[in-house]
C-alpha angles and dihedrals in degrees: 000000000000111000082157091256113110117271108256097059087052088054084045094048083042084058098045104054098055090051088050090050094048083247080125119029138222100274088007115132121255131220102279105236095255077058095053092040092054088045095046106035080236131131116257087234093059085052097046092063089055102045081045096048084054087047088047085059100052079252083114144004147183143276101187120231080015108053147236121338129188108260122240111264087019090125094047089051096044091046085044088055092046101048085046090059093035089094101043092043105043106005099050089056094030094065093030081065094056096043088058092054104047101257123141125209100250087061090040086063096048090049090045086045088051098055100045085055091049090053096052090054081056100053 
């Protein structure tokens, strides 16, 4: 568990995936941060900044005396957000890569289409 970024985002971004896969469901309860430590050879208080930054963005939040829980709608906001990144982290390299190459859009589409096509015959 070390992507370079500090460990409690990793423990957010950890979080959030499995809310965005349905791992974790909406109301559904969370790790408590001694659970994430152990699993994680971390200390608590290193969990606990990333389940409160979750809870900070209305991801989690708290029954107190019983733990964290996945907020309605959670799953709906986090796909939304990273839908909202998904171009500037995949698509602006993505066709600065193909400028740089030479290939026009046009061309982009039919390789992307290509490839889509390619992966239904796989599955």
């Amino acid at each position: 568990m070390d992507d370079g970024r500090p460990i409690f985002l990793q423990i957010a971004a950890q979080i959030e995936t499995s809310i965005v896969d349905g791992t974790l469901p909406e109301e559904a309860q969370v790790p408590s941060t001694n659970e994430l430590a152990a699993f994680h050879r971390i200390n608590p208080a290193t969990a606990a900044k990333g389940v409160n930054q979750l809870v900070d963005d209305g991801v989690l939040y708290k029954k107190r005396g019983i733990g964290m829980f996945v907020s309605s709608g959670a799953q709906a906001k986090l796909r939304q957000r990273r839908k909202d990144q998904f171009g500037e982290q995949y698509l602006q390299p993505l066709l600065a890569e193909a400028a740089k190459l030479g290939i026009h859009p046009a061309e982009l589409k039919t390789m992307i289409d290509r490839y889509l096509g390619a992966n239904k015959e796989q599955r």
